[in-house]
C-alpha positions in Angstrom: -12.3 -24.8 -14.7 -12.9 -21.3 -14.9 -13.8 -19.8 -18.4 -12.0 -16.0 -18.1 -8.7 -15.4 -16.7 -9.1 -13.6 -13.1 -5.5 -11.9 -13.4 -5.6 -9.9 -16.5 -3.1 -6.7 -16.0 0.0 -7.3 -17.5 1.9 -6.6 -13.9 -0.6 -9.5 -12.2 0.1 -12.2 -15.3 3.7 -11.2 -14.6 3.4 -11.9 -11.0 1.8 -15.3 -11.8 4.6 -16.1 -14.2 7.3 -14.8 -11.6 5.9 -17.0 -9.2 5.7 -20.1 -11.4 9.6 -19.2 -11.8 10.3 -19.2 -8.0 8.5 -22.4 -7.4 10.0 -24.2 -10.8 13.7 -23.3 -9.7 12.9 -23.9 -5.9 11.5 -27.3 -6.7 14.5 -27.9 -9.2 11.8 -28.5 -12.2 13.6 -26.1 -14.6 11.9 -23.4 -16.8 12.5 -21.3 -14.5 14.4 -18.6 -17.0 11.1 -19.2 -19.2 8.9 -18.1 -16.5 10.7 -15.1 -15.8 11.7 -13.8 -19.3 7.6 -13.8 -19.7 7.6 -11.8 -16.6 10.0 -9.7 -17.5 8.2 -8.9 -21.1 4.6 -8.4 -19.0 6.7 -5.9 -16.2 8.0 -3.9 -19.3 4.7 -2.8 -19.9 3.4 -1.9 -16.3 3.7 2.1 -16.3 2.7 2.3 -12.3 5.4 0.2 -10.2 5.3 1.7 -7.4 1.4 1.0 -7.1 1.2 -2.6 -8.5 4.4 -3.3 -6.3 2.3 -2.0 -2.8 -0.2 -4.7 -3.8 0.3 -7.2 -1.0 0.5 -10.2 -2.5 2.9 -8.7 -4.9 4.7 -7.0 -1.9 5.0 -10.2 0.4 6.0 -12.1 -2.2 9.2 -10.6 -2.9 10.3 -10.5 1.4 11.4 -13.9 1.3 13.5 -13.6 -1.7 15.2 -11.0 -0.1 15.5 -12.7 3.2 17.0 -15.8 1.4 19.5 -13.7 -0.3 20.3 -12.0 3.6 20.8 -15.4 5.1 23.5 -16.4 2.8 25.2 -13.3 2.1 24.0 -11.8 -0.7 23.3 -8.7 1.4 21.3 -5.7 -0.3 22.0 -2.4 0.0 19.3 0.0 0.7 19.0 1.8 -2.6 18.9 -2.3 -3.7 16.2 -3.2 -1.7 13.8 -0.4 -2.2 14.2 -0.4 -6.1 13.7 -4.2 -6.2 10.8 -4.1 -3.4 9.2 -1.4 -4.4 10.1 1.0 -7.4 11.1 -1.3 -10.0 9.2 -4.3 -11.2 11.8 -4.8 -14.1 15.0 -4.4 -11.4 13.0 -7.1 -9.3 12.3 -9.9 -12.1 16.1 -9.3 -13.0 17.5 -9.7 -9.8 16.0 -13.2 -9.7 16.9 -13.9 -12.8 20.7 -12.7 -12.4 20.8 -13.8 -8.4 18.2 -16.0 -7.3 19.3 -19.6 -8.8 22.9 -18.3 -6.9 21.1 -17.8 -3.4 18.9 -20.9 -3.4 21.9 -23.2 -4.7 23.7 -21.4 -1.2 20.3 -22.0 0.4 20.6 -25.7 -0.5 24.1 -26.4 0.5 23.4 -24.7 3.6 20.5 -27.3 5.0 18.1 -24.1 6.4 18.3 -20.6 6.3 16.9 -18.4 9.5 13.7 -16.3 9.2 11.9 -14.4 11.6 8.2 -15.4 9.5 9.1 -19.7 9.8 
């Protein structure tokens, strides 16, 4: 077990929290709202988005959100996609809290979604 924390800037124990959002409402554990609200108080803090957002595990992780919301017709627009990609860490932990649940219960009921990375 290690000792000290390895993530300690507030936008990387955001990203940890986000992620333990995505894979508690994926797996239908619930806490999922928990998760992000502490993600969304760590991003308030972040003064370098666009930076901490070009970090690629921060980056990748937010491409299949995105592609999930595209295969079931919750279609971005472009100004969309770049704030919640890349200028806006805030924007990006409330879209999934406003949209995901919505896209992965249409995920669900659709059996599969199509990606060109699976």
């Amino acid at each position: 077990m290690l000792e000290e924390p390895i993530l300690t800037a507030d936008a990387e124990v955001g990203f940890c929290h986000e992620l333990r959002g995505d894979f508690r409402l994926v797996g239908d554990l619930g806490g999922h709202e928990d998760e992000y609200a502490i993600a969304a108080e760590q991003y308030e803090t972040v003064e370098n988005d666009l930076g901490w957002s070009s970090e690629p595990y921060i980056e990748d992780a937010i491409i299949v959100p995105v592609e999930l919301a595209d295969s079931v017709g919750f279609t971005l627009g472009e100004d969309e996609r770049n704030r919640i990609m890349y200028l806006s860490l805030e924007d990006r932990i409330e879209y999934k809290r406003n949209q995901f649940p919505e896209i992965i219960d249409r995920v669900i009921e659709n059996g599969n979604w199509d990606s060109e990375f699976v």
